[in-house]
C-alpha beads as a LAMMPS data file, in Angstrom:
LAMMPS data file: protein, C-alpha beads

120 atoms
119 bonds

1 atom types
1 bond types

-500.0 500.0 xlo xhi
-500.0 500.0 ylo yhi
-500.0 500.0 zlo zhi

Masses

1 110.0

Atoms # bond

1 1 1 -259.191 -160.633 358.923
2 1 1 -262.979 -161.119 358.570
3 1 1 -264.378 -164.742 358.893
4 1 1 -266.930 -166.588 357.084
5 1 1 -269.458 -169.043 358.247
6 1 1 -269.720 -171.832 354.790
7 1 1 -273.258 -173.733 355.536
8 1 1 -272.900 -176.650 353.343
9 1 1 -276.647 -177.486 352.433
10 1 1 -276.768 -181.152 350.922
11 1 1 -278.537 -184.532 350.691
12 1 1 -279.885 -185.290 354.083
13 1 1 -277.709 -189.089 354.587
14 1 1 -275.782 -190.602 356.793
15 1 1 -272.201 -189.861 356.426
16 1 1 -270.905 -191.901 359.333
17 1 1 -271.414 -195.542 357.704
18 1 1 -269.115 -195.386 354.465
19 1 1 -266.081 -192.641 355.609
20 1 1 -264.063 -193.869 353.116
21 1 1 -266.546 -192.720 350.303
22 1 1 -264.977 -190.549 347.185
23 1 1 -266.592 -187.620 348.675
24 1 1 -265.044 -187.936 352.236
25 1 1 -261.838 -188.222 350.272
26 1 1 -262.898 -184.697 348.692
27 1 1 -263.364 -183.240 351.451
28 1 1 -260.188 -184.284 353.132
29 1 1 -258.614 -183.181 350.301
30 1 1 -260.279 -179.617 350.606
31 1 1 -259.369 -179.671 353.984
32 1 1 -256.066 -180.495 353.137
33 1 1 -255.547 -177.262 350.425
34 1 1 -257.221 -174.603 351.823
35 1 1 -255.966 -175.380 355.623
36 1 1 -254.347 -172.098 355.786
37 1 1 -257.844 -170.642 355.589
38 1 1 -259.746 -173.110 357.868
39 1 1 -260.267 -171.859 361.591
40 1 1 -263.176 -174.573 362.133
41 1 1 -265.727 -176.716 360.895
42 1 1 -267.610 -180.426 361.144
43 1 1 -269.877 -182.469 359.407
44 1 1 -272.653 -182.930 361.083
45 1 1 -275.079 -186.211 361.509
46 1 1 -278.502 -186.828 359.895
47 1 1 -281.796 -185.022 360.856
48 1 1 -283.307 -187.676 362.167
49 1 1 -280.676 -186.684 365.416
50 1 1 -281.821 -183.051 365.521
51 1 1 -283.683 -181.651 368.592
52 1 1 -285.088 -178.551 368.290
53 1 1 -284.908 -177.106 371.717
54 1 1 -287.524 -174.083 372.481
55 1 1 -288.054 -171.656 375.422
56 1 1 -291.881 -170.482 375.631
57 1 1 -292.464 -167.556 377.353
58 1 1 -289.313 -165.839 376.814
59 1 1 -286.413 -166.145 379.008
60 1 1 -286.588 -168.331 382.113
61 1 1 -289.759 -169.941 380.333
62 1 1 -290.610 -173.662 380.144
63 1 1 -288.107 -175.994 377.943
64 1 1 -289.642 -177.028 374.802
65 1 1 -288.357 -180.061 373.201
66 1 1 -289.305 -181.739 369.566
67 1 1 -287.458 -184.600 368.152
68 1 1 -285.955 -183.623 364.434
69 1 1 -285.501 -180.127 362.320
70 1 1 -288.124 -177.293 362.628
71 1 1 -288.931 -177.314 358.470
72 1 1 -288.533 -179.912 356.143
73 1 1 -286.429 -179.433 353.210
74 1 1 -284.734 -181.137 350.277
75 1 1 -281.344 -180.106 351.237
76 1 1 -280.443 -179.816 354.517
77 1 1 -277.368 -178.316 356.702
78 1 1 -274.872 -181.008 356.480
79 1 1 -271.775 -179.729 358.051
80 1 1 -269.663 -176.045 358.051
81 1 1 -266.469 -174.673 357.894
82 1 1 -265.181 -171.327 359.707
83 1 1 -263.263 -169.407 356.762
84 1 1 -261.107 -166.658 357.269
85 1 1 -260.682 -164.595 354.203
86 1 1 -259.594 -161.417 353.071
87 1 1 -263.220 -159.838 352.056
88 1 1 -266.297 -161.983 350.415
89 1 1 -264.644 -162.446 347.010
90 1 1 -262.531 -164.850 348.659
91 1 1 -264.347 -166.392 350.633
92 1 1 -266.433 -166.899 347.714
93 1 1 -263.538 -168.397 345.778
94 1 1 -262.658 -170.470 348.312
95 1 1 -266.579 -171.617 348.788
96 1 1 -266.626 -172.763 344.953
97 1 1 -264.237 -175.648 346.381
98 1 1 -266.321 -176.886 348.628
99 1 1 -267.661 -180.486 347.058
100 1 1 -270.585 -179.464 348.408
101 1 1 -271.324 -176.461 345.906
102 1 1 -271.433 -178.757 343.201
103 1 1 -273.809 -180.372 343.583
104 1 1 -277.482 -179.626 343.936
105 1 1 -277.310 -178.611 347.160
106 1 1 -274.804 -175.451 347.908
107 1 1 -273.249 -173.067 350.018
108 1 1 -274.038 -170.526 351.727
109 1 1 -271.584 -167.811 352.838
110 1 1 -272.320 -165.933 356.127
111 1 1 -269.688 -163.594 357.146
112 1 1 -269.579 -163.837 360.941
113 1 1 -269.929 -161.513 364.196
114 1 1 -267.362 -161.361 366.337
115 1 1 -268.441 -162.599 369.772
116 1 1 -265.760 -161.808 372.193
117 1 1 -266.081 -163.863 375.984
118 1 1 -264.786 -163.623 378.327
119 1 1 -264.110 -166.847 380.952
120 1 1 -263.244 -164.593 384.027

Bonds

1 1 1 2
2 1 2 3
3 1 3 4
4 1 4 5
5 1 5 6
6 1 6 7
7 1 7 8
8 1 8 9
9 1 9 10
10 1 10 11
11 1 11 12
12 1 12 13
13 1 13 14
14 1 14 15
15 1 15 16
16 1 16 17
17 1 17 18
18 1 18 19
19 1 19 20
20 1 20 21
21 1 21 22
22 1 22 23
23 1 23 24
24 1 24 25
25 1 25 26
26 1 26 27
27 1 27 28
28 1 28 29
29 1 29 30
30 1 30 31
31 1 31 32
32 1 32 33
33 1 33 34
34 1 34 35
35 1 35 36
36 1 36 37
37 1 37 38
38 1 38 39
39 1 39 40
40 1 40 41
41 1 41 42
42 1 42 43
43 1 43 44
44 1 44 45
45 1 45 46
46 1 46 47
47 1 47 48
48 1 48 49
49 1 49 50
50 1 50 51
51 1 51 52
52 1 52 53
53 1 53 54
54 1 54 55
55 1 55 56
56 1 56 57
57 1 57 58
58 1 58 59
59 1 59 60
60 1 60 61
61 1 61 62
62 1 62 63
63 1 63 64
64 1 64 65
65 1 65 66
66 1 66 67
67 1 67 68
68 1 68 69
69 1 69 70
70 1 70 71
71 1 71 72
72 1 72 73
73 1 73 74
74 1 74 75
75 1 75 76
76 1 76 77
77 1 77 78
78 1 78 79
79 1 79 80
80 1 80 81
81 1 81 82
82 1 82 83
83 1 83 84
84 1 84 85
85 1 85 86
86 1 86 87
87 1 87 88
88 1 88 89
89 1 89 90
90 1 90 91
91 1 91 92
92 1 92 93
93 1 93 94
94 1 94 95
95 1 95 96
96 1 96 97
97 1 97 98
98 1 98 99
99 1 99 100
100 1 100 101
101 1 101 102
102 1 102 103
103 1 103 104
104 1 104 105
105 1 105 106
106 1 106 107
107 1 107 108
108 1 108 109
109 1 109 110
110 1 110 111
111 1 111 112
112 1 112 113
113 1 113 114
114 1 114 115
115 1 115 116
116 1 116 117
117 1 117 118
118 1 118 119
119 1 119 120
């Protein structure tokens, strides 16, 4: 069955200082509900504790760091969840109960490559 990357794109705040809020409780109940369909996900932390990590030169090049996001933006990516749905329509329907699409923010549905590894 085909899985979906859900990019929640909200408020850029720290989530880790009130996890008892009304929408961690949303969330959680989300979670909770659609669990059947959930094969990942996280919140993530603020951008002030992004590094943007670049290699000049191509591969093998020097190690370019910088402290935050590349781009500024209103919203930002605030966490994800790995959906596994039956084709786009529902992943979309399942999407539209993410707290995070109501708001002014939103999500954004990526259906995702299969990478296959091996550890050998």
């Amino acid at each position: 069955m085909p899985q979906y990357a859900a990019l929640i794109y909200v408020e850029d705040l720290d989530r880790t200082t009130d996890r008892q809020s009304e929408e961690t409780k949303l969330y959680a109940e989300f979670g909770a509900e659609n669990a059947a369909a959930i094969r990942g996900g996280a919140a993530l932390y603020p951008t002030s504790t992004a590094t943007t990590v670049r290699v000049r030169g191509g591969r093998g090049g020097d190690v370019v760091t910088s402290d935050g996001p590349y781009a500024e933006t209103k919203e930002v990516l605030g966490g994800f969840f790995l959906l596994e749905a039956a084709d786009l329509d529902e992943a979309t329907a399942l999407a539209a109960r993410i707290p995070g699409a109501w708001g002014p923010g939103g999500v954004e549905l990526r259906p995702v490559i299969p990478m296959h590894t091996s550890n050998a």
